[in-house]
N, C-alpha and C positions, 0 to 999 in steps of 0.2 A: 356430488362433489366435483369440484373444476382441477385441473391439475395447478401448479405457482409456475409461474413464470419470473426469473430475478433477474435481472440487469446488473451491471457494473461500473463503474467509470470506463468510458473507453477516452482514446484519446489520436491524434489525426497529425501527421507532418505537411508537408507542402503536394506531396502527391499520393499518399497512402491515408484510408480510414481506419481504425480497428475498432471491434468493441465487443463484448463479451457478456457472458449470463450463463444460465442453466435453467432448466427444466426439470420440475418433480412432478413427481404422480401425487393425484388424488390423495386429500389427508384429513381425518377429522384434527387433527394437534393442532393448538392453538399456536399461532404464531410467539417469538419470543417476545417477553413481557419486561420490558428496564424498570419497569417499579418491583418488579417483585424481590421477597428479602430472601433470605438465607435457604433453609433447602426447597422451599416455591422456584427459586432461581436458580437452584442446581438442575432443578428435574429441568428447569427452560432451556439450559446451554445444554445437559445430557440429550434431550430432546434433537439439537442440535445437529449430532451425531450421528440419528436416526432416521433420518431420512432417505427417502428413496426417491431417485432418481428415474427418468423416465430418457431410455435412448430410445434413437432415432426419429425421434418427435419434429414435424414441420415446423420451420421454424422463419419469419418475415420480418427483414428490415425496410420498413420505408426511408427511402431515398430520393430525391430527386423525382416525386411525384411515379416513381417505381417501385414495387415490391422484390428483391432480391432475398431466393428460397436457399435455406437451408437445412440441415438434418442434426440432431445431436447428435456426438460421442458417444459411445456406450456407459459414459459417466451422468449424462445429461448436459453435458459444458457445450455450450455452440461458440461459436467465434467468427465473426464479419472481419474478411480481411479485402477492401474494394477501394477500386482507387479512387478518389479525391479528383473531382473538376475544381478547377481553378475556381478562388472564391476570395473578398476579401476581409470575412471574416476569421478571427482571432480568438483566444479566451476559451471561456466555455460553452457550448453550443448544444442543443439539446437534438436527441435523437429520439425512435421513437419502434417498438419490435412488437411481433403480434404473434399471437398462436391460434388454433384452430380448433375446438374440441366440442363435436356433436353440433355440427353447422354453427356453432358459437365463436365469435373473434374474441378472444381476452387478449388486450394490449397495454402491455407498460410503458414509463416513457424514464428514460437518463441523461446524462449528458456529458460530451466528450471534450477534452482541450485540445486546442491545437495552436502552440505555441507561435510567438515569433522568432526567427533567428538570432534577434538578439539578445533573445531572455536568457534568465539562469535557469538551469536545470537542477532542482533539489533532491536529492534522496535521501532516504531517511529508514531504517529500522523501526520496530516498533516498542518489543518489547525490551526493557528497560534500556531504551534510548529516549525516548518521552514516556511511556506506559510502564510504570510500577511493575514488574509483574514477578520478580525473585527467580531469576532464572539459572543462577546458581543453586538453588536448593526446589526440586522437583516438585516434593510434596507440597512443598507452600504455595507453589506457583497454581497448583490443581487447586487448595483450599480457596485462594484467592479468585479464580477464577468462578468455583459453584460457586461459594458462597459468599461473595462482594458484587450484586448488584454493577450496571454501569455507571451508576451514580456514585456507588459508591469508593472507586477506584481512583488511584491518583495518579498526579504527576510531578512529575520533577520541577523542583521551583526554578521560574522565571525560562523554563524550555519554553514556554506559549510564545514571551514576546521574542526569543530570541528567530522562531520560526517565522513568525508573523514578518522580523523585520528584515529574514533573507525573503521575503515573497516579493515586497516592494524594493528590495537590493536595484539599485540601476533604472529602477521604472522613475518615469515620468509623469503619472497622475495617479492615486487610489483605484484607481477602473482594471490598472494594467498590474497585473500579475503574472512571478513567474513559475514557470511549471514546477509543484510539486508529485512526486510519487514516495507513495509508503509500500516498501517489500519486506516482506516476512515471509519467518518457515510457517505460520500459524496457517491454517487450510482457510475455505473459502467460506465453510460452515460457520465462519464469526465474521462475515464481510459486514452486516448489518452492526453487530457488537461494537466494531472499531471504528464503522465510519460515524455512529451515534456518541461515539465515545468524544472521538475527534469535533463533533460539533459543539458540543457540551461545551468541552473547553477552548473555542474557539479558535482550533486549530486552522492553517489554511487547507482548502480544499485541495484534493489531493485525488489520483486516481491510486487506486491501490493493487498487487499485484501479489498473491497469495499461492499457496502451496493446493494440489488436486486434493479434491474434497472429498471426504471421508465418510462412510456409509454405516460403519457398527460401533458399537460400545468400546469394544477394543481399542480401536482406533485410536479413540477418544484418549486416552489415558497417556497414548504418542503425542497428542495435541503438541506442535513448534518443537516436536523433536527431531530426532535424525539427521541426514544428511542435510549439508547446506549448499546442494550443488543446484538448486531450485533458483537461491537468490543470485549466485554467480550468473546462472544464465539469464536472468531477469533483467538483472542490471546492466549486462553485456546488450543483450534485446534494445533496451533504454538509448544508449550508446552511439550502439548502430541504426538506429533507427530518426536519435537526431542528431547529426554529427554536428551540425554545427551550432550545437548550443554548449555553454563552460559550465562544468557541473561541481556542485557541492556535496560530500557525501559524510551524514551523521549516520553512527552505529554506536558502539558500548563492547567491552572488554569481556564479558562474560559469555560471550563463546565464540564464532569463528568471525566479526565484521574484521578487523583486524587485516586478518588475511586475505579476505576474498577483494577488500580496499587495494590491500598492495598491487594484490594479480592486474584490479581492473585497471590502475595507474599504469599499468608496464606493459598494456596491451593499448591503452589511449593514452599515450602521453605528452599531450597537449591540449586535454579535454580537462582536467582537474583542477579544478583553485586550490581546494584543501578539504582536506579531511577531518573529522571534527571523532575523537572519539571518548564515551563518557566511561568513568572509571566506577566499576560497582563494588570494589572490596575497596579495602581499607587501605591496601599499599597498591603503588604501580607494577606493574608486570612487567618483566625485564623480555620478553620475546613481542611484546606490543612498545617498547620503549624504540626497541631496536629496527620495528618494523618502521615507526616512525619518523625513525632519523634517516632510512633507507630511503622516505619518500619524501621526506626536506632535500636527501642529495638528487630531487629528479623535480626540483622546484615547484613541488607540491606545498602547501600552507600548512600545518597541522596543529593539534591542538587537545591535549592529554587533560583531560576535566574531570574535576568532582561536581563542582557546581554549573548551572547554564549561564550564571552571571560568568565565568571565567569566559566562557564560549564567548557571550556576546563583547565583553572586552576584546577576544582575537578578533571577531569577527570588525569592530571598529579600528583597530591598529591596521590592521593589512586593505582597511577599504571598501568593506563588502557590506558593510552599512554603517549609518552615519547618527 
């Protein structure tokens, strides 16, 4: 048995690269399976869970006809943070990370964006902001989770094309897209879940940036709980990292995007177009009413949704597609 090697999306500014993965030990488990149905696919996602990770493991990014060494985490997470020769490509650009195991090279390959300055910057929530997922009611959200296949999971009607048509917002031909990222509380354990999800329904590509990955059963059962100070500093990360790109940010009323929106407007406030946020009960919520109207007086865009046809209506009135 080989040990897995996972990749991530990474993604690159004008003078920095980053990009990310982990490393697990040696496994007979079958990797997760998206056709399988009901408890077939519980025990896949449980499985999930259970994995074991492999620290300190050699770890090789090719670059620039070089190999640039690194070591896991004691998580098995690696992270390539190296800087960027000047180059003039854009978009997404593939990379390419190796391991070493009993004279044996196993190597995967990814691929990272690196924006232009004048692109929009999208972020975006995941569950129940596009992805169905009942996160007001715990136990359904678990039900749904084993036993709803990837296939079988849905989305919010007409959130695809409203996505789709912030990607080309501003752009000048189909080729040129702007940078999406998907952050969530949900661990890294379902990076393959969400990005198969996301293709499925032809979501745009996106680098995704996810909560430390979880090793027992227990765990599991926290799955996108707890604290949200993971996405606060994601987001922030995102931020400072492109300053000079104007960013859009969708989230959903059922637990903290709300506030962690406001924070990030009042720490960059002349990085925001608007805020987009989807409403998952049945009435509006008077502390997300008021947050919104706090970030209209800081000429923020905003926009209190049931439906994503509502969205993409704001999004045509204020300019941001057409």
């Amino acid at each position: 048995m080989k040990p897995i090697l996972k990749l991530y999306r990474g993604y690159a500014n004008e003078q920095e690269l980053i990009v990310m993965g982990h490393v697990f030990k040696p496994t007979r488990k079958k990797d997760y399976d998206f056709r399988k149905k009901s408890f077939k696919n519980a025990t896949s996602i449980i499985s999930l869970f259970r994995i074991k990770t492999q620290s300190n493991a050699d770890v090789y990014l090719d670059y620039k006809n070089t190999k640039i060494h690194t070591k896991t985490l004691i998580d098995g997470y690696f992270k390539f943070c190296v800087p960027l020769e000047k180059t003039e490509s854009y978009g997404w650009i593939d990379y390419q990370v190796s391991i070493i195991f009993e004279n044996q090279i196993i190597t995967t390959k990814e691929s990272y964006i690196r924006p232009k300055k004048e692109n929009l910057g999208i972020i975006s929530d995941i569950d129940d902001t596009f992805l169905v997922s009942y996160s007001l009611n715990p136990f359904k959200k678990l039900y749904f989770l084993l036993f709803k296949n990837v296939n079988s999971r849905k989305v919010y009607d007409d959130v695809v094309p409203h996505y789709q048509a912030l990607s080309f917002s501003g752009r000048n031909n189909d080729e040129e897209q702007n940078a999406f990222f998907y952050v969530s509380s949900s661990e890294w354990n379902l990076y393959r879940f969400i990005v198969k999800f996301t293709e499925i329904h032809q979501f745009p590509k996106a680098v995704l940036l996810l909560k430390d990955i979880k090793t027992s059963l227990k765990d599991f059962f926290w799955t996108g709980r707890g604290g949200h100070n993971h996405k606060f500093e994601k987001i922030k990360h995102i931020l400072e990292f492109y300053p000079n790109l104007k960013y859009i940010l969708l989230g959903d009323d059922s637990q903290q995007d709300p506030l962690l929106y406001e924070a990030i407007c009042k720490i960059f406030p002349v990085s925001i177009k608007a805020v987009y946020i989807r409403k998952t009960g049945k009435c509006e919520k008077e502390k997300v009413i008021k947050i919104l109207k706090n970030l209209e007086s800081m000429n923020v865009a905003v926009c209190y949704f049931t439906n994503s046809s509502e969205a993409i209506a704001h999004s045509k009135r204020i300019g941001l597609i057409s």
